[in-house]
VOGULUM-166857 format. One line per field, with one value per atom (N, C-alpha, C): residue number from 1; residue in three letters; x, y, z; atom name. Coordinates in Angstrom, 3 decimals, always signed. Example, Ala and Ser with C-alpha at 12.3 -4.5 7.8 and 13.67 -1.06 7.14 Angstrom:
REM residues 2
num <- (1	1	1	2	2	2)
residu <- (ala	ala	ala	ser	ser	ser)
px <- (+13.190	+12.300	+13.200	+12.850	+13.670	+12.900)
py <- (-5.690	-4.500	-3.300	-2.250	-1.060	+0.030)
pz <- (+7.800	+7.800	+7.800	+7.080	+7.140	+7.870)
atome <- (N	CA	C	N	CA	C)
END
This chain:
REM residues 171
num <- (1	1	1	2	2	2	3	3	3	4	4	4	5	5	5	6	6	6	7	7	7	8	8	8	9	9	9	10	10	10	11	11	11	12	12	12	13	13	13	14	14	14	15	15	15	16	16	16	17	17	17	18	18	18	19	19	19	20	20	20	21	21	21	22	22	22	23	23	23	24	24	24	25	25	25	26	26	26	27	27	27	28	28	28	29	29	29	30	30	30	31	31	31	32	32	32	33	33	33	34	34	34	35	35	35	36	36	36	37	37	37	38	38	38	39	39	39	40	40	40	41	41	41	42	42	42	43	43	43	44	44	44	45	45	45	46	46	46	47	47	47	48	48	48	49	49	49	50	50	50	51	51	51	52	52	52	53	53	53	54	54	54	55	55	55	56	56	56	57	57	57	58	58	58	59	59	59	60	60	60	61	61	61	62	62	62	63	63	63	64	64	64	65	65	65	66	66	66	67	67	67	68	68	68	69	69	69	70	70	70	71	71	71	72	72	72	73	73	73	74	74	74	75	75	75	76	76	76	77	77	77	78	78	78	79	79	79	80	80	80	81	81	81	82	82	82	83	83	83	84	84	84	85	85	85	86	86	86	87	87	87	88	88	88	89	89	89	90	90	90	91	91	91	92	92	92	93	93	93	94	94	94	95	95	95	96	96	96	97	97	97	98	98	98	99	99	99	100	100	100	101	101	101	102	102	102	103	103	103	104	104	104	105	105	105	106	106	106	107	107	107	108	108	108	109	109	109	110	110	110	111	111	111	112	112	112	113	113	113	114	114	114	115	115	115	116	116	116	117	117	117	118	118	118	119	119	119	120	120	120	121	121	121	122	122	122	123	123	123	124	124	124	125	125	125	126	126	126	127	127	127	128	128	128	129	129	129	130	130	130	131	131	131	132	132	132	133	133	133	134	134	134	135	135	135	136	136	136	137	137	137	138	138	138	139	139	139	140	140	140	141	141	141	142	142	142	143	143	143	144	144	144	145	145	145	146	146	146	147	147	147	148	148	148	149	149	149	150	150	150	151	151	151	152	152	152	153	153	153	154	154	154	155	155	155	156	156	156	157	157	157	158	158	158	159	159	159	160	160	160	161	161	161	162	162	162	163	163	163	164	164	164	165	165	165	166	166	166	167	167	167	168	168	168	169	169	169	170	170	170	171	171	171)
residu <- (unk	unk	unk	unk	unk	unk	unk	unk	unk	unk	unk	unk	unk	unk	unk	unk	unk	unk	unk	unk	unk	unk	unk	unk	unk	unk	unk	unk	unk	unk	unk	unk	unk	unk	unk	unk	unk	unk	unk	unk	unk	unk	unk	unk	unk	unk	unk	unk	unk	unk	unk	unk	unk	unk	unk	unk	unk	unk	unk	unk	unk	unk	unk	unk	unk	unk	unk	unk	unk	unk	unk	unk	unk	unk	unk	unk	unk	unk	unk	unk	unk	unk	unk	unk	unk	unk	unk	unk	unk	unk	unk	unk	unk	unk	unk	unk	unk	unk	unk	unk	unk	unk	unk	unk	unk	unk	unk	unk	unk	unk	unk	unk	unk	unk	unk	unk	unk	unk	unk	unk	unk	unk	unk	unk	unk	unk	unk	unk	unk	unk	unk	unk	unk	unk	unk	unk	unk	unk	unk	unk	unk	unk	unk	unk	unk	unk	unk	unk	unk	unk	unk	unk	unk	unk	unk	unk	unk	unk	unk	unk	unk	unk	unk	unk	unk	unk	unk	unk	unk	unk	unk	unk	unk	unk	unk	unk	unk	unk	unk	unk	unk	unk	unk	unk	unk	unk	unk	unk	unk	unk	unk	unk	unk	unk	unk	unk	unk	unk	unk	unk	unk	unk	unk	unk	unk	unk	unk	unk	unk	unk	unk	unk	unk	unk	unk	unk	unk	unk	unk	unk	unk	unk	unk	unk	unk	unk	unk	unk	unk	unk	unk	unk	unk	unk	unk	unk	unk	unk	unk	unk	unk	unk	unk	unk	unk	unk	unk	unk	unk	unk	unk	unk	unk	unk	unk	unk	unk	unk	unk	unk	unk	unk	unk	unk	unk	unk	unk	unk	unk	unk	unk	unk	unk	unk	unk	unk	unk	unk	unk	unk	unk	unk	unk	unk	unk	unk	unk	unk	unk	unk	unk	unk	unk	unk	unk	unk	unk	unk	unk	unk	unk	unk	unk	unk	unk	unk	unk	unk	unk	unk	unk	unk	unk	unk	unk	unk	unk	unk	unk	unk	unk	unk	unk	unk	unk	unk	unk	unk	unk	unk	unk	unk	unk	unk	unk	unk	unk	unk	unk	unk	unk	unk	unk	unk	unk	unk	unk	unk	unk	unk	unk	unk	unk	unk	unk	unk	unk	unk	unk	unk	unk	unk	unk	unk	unk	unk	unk	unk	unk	unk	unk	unk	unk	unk	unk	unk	unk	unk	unk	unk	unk	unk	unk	unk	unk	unk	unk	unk	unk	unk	unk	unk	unk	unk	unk	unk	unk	unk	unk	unk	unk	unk	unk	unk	unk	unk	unk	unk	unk	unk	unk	unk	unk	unk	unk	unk	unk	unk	unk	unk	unk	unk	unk	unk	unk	unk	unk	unk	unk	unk	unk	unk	unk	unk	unk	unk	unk	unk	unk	unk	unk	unk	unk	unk	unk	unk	unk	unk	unk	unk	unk	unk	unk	unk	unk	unk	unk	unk	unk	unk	unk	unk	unk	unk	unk	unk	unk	unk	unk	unk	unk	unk	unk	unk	unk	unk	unk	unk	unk	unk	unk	unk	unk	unk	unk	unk	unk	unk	unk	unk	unk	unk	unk	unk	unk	unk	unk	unk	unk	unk	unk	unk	unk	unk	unk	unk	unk	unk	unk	unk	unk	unk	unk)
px <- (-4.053	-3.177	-1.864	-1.420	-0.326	-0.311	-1.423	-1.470	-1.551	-2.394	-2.780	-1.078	-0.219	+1.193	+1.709	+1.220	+2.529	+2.149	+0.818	-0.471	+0.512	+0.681	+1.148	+2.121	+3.413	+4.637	+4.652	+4.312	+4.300	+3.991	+3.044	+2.344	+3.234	+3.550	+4.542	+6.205	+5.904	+7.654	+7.183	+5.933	+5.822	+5.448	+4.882	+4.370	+6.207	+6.948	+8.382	+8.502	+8.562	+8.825	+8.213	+7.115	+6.456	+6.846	+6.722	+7.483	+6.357	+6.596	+5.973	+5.476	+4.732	+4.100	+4.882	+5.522	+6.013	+4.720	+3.444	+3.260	+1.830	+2.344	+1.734	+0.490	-0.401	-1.818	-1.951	-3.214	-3.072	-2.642	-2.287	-1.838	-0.451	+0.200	+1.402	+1.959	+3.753	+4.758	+5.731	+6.712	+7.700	+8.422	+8.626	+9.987	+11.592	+12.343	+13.566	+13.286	+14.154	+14.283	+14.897	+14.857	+16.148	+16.515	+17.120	+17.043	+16.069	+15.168	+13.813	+12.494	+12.899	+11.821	+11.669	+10.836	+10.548	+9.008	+8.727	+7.724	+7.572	+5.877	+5.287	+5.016	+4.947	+4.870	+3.997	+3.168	+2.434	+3.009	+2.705	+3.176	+3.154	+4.319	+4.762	+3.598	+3.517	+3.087	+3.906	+2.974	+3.601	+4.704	+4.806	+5.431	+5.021	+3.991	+4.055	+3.753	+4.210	+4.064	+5.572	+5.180	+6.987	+7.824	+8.950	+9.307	+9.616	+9.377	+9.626	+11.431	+11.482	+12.549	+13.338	+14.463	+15.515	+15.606	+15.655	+15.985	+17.707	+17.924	+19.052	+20.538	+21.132	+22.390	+23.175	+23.162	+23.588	+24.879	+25.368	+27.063	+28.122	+27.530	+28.102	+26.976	+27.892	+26.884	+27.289	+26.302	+26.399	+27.104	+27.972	+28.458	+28.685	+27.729	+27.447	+28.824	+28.293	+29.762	+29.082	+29.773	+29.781	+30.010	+29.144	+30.357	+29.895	+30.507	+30.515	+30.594	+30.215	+30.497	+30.975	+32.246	+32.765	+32.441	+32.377	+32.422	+33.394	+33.780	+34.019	+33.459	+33.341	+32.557	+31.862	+32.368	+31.770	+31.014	+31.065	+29.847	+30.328	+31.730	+31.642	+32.358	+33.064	+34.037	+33.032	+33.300	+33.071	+34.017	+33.913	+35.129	+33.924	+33.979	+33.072	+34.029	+33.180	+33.810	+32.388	+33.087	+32.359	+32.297	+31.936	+32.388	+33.420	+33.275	+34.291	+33.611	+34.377	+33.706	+33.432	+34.510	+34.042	+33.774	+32.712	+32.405	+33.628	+34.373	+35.466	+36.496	+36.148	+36.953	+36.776	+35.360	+34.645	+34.900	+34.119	+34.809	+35.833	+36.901	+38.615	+38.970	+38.043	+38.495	+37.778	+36.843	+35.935	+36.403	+37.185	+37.672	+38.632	+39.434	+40.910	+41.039	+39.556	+39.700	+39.165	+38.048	+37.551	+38.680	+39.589	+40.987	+41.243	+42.007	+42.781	+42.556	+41.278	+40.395	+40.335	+39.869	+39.729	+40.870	+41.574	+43.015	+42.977	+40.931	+40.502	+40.482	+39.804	+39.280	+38.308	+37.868	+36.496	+36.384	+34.481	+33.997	+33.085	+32.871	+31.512	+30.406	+29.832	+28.497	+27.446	+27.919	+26.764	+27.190	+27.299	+27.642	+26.474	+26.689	+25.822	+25.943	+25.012	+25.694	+24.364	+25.132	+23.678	+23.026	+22.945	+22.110	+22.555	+21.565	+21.931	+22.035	+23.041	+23.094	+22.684	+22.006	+22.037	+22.252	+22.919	+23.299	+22.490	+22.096	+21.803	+22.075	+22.220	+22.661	+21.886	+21.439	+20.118	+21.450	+20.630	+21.374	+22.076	+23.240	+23.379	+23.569	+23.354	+24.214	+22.887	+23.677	+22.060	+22.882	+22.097	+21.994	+22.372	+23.436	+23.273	+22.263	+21.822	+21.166	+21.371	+21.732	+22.259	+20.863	+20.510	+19.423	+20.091	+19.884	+20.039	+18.653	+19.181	+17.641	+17.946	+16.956	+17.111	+18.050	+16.930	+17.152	+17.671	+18.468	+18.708	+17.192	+16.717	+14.975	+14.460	+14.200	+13.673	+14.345	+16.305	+16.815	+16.703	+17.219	+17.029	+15.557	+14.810	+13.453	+13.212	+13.931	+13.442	+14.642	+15.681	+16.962	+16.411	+16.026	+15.215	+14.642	+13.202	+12.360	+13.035	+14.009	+14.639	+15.490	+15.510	+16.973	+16.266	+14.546	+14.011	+13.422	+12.684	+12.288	+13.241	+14.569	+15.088	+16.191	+15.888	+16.728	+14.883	+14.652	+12.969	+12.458	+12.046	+12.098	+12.563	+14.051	+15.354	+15.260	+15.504	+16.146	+17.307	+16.812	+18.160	+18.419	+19.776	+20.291	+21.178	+21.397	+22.021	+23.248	+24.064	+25.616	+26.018	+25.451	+26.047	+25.117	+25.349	+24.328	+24.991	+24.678	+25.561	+24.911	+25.004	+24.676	+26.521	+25.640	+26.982	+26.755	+27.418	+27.381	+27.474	+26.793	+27.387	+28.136	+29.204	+29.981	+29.722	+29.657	+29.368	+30.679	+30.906	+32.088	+31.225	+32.324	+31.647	+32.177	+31.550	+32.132	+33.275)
py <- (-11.129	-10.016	-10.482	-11.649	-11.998	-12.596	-12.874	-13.320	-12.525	-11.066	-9.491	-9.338	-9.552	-8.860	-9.909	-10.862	-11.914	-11.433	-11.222	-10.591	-9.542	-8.681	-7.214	-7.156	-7.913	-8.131	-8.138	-9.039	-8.839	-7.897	-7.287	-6.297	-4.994	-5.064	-3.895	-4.285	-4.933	-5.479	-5.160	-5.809	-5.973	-4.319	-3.535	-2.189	-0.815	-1.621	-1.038	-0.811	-1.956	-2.265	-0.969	-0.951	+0.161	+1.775	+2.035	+3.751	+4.289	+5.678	+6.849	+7.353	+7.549	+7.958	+9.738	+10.304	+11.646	+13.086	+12.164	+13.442	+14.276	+13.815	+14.477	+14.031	+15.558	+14.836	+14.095	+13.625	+12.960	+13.983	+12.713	+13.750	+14.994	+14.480	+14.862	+14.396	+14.159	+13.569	+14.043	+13.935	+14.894	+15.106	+16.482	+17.210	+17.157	+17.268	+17.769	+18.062	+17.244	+17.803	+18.721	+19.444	+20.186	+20.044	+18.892	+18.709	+18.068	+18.457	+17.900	+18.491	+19.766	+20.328	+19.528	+18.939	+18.230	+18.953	+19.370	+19.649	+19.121	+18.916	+18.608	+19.214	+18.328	+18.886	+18.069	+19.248	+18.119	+16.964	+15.931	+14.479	+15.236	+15.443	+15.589	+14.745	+14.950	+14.157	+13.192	+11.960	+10.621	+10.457	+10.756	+10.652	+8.895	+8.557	+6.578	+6.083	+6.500	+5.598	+5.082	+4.095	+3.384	+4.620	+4.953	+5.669	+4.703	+5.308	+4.573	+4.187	+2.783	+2.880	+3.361	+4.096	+5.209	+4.055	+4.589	+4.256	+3.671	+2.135	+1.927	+2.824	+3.178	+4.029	+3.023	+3.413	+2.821	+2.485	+1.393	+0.812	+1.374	+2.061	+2.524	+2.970	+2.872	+3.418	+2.423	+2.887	+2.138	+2.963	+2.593	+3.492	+2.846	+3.669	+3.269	+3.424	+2.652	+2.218	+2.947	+2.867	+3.505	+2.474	+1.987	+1.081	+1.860	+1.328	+2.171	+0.850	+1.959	+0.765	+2.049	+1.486	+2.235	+1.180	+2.246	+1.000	+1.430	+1.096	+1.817	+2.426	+2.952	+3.165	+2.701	+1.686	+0.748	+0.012	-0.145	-1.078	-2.626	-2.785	-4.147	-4.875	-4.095	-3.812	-3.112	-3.911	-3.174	-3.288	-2.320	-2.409	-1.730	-2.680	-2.684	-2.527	-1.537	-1.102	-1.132	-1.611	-1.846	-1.823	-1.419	-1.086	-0.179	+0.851	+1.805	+3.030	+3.809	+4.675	+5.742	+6.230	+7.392	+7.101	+8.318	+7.807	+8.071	+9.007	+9.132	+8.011	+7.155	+6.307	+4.929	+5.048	+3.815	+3.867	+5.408	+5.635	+5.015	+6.089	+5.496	+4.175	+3.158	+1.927	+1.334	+1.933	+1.096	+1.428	+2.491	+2.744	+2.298	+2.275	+1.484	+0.155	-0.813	-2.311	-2.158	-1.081	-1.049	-1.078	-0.094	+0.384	-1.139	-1.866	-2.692	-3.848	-4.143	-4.662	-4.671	-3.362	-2.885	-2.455	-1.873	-1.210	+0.248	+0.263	+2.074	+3.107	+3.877	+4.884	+4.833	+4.863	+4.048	+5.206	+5.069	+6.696	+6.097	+6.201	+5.852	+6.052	+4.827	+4.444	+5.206	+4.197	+4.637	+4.442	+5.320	+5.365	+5.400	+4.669	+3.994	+4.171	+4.555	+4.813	+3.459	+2.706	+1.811	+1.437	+0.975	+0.613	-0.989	-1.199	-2.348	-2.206	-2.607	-2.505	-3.616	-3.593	-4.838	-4.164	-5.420	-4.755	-6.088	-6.078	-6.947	-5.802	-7.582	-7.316	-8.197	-7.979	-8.623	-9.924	-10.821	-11.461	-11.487	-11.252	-10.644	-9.302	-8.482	-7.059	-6.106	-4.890	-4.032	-3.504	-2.834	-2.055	-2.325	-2.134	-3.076	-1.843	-2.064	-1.375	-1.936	-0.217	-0.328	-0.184	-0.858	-0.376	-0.550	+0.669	+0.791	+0.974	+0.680	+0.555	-0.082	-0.555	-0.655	-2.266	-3.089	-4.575	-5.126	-6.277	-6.945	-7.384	-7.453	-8.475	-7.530	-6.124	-5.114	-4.456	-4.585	-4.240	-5.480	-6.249	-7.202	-7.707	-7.465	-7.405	-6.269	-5.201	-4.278	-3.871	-3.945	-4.165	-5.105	-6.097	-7.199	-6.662	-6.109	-4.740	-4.020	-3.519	-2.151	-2.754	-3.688	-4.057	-4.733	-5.384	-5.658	-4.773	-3.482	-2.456	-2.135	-1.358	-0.503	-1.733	-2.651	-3.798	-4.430	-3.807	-4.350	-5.640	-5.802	-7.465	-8.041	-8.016	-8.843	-9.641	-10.733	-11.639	-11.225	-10.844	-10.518	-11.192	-11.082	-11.936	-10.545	-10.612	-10.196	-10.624	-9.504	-9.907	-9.255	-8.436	-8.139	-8.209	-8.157	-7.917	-7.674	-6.448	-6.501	-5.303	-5.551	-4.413	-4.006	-3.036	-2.199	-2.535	-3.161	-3.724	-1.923	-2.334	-1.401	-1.601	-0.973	-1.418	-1.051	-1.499	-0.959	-0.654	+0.364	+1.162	+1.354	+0.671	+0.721	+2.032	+2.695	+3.769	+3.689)
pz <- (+70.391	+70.166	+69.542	+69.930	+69.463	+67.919	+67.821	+66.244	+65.327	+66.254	+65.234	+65.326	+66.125	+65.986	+64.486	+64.587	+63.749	+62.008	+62.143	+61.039	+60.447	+61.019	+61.054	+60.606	+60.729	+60.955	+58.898	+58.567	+56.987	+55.833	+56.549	+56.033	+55.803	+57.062	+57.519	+56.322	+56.053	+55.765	+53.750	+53.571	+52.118	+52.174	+52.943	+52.264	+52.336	+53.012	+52.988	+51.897	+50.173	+49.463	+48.691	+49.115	+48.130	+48.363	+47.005	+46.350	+46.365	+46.716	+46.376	+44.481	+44.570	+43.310	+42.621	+43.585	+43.544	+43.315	+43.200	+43.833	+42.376	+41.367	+40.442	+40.071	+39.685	+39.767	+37.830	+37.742	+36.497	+34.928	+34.370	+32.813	+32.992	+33.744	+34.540	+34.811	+34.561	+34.800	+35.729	+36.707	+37.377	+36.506	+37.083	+36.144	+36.870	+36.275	+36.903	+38.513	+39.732	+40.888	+41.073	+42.103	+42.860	+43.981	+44.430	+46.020	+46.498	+47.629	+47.942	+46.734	+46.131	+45.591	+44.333	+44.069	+43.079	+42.247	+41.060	+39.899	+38.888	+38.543	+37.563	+36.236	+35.416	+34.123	+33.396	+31.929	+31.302	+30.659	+30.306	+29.549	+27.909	+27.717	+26.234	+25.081	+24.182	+22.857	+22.471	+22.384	+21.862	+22.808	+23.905	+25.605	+25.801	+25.525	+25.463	+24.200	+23.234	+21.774	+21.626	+20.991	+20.151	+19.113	+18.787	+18.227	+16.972	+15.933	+14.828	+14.513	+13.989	+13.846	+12.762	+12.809	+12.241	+10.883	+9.309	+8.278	+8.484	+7.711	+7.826	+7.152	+7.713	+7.189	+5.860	+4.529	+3.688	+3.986	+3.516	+3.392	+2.501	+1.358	+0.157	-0.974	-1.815	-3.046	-4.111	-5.594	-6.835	-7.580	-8.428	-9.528	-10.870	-11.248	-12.646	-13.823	-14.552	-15.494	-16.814	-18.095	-19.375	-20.616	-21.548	-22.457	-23.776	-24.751	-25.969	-27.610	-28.927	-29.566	-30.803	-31.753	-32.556	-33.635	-34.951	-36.628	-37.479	-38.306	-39.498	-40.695	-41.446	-42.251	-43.067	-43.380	-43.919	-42.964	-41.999	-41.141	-40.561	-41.613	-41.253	-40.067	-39.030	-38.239	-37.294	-36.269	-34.660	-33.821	-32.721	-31.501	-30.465	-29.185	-28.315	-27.044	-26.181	-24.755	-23.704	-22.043	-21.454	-19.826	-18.902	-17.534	-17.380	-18.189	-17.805	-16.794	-15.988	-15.091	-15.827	-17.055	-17.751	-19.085	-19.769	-20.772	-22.003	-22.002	-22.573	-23.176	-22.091	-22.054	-22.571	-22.081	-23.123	-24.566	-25.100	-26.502	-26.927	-26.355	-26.527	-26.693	-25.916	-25.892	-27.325	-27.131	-28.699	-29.717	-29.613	-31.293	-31.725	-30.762	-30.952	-30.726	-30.579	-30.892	-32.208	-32.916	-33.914	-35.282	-34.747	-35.595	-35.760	-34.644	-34.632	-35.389	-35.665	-36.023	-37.749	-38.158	-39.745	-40.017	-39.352	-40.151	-40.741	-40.280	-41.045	-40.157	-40.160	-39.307	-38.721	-37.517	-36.736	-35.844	-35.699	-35.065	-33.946	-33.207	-32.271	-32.387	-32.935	-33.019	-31.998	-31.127	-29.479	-28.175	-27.843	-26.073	-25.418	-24.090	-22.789	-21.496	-20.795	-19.427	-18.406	-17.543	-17.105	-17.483	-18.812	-19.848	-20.892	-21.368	-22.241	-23.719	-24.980	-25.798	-26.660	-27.940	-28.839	-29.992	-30.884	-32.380	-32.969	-34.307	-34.972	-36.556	-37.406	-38.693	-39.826	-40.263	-41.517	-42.331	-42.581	-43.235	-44.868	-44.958	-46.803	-46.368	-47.037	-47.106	-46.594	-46.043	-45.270	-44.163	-43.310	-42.492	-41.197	-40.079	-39.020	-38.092	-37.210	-36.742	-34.740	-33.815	-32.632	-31.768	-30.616	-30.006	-28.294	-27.307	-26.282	-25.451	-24.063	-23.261	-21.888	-21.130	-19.760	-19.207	-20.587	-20.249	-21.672	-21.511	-22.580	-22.821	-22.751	-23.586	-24.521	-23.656	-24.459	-25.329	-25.382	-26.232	-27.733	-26.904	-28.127	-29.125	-28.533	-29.214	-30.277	-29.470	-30.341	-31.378	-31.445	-32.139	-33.178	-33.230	-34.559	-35.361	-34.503	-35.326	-35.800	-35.878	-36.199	-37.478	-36.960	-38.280	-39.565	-39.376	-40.375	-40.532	-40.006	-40.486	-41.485	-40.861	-41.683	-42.975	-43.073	-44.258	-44.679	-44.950	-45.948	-45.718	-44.643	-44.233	-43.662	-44.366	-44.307	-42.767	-43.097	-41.094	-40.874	-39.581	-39.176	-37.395	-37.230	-36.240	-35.298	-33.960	-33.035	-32.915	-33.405	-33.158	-31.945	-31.365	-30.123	-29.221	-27.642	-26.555	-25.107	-24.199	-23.268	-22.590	-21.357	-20.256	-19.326	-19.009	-18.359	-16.975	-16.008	-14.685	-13.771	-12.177	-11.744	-10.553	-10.201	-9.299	-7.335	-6.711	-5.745	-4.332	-3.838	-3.666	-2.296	-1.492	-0.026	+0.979	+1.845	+2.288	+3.260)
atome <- (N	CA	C	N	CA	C	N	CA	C	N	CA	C	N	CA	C	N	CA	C	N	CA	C	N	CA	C	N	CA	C	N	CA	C	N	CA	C	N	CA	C	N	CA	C	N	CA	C	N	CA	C	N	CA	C	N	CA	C	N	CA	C	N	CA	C	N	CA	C	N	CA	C	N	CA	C	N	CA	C	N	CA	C	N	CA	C	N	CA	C	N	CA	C	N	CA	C	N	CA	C	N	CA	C	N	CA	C	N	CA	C	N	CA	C	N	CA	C	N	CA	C	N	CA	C	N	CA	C	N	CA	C	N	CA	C	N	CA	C	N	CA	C	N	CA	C	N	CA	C	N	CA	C	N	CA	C	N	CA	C	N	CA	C	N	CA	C	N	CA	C	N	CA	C	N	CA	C	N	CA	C	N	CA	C	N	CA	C	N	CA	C	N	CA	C	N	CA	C	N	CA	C	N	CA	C	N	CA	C	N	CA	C	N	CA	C	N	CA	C	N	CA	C	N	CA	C	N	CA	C	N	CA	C	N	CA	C	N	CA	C	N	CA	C	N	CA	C	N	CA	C	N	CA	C	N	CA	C	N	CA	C	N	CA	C	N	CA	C	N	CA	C	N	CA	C	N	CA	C	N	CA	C	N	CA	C	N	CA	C	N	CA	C	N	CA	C	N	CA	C	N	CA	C	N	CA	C	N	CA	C	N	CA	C	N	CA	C	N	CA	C	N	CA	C	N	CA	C	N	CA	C	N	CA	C	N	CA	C	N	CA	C	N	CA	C	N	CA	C	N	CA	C	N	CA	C	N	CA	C	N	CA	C	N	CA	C	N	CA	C	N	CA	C	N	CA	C	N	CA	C	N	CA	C	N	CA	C	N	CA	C	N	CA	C	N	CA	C	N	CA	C	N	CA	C	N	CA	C	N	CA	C	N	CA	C	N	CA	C	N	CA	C	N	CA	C	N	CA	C	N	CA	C	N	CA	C	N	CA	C	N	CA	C	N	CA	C	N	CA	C	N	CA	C	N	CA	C	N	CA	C	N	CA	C	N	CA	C	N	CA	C	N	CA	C	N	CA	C	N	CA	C	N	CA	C	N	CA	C	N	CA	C	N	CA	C	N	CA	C	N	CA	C	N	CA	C	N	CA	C	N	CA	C	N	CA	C	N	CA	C	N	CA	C	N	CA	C	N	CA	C	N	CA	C	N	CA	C	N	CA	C	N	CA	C	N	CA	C	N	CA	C	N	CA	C	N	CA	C	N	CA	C	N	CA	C	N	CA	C	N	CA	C	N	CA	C	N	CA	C	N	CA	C	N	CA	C	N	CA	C	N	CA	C	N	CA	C)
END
């Protein structure tokens, strides 16, 4: 008897430890108590799945820039603009290095927004010819074509090349 007591003595002590289940039959969770009155409810949907995790909240944004290219009439004079926020302004800037430049009257060629520009000019007298686009590779490739297309042959070489950066403006 005394050993069924010493037996007992643990049992009794480890089943203290143990909680109540509250009560609900399966596919049922407790709801909200009130006091002693405690109710069940069904287990919600996706009630034990992982919740996906939330898309990261951006830091800022990109803001795209503008550049520009002015000539003179004659062709032989450029004035080039570049990372400006407005396109107005790009203009403005290209014409008045173009001016400063020839001493003539200079109009804008081609304005750009996020984009890449190439100029090429045939060698000897001809046509210069402007090509805009995503990447310098694909501008400049195809700016070559264009400038021996439209100069009959002619070789021609890339005098300009330049993408418009974009700036990034944190919130």
């Amino acid at each position: 008897m005394k050993h069924l007591a010493l037996l007992a003595l643990p049992i009794f002590l480890i089943s203290a430890c143990a909680r109540a289940e509250q009560g609900c039959p399966p596919g049922q969770i407790p709801a909200q108590s009130n006091g002693s009155i405690t109710s069940c409810g069904p287990i919600p949907a996706g009630y034990n799945q992982e919740q996906p995790a939330s898309s990261p909240r951006p830091l800022g944004k990109w803001i795209k820039t503008w550049g520009a290219i002015a000539s003179d009439n004659e062709g032989g004079n450029l004035g080039v603009s570049t990372d400006n926020l407005k396109r107005k302004q790009a203009e403005k800037e290209a014409v008045k290095q173009c001016e400063g430049e020839s001493r003539k009257k200079c109009k804008v060629v081609m304005s750009y927004e996020n984009q890449c520009i190439s100029v090429a000019r045939p060698d000897g007298s001809g046509t210069i010819t402007f090509t805009r686009g995503p990447s310098a590779e694909n501008t400049s490739k195809d700016v070559l074509a264009d400038c021996q297309k439209e100069n009959s042959g002619s070789k021609c070489s890339i005098i300009y090349e330049n993408c418009t950066k974009q700036i990034f403006k944190s919130f």
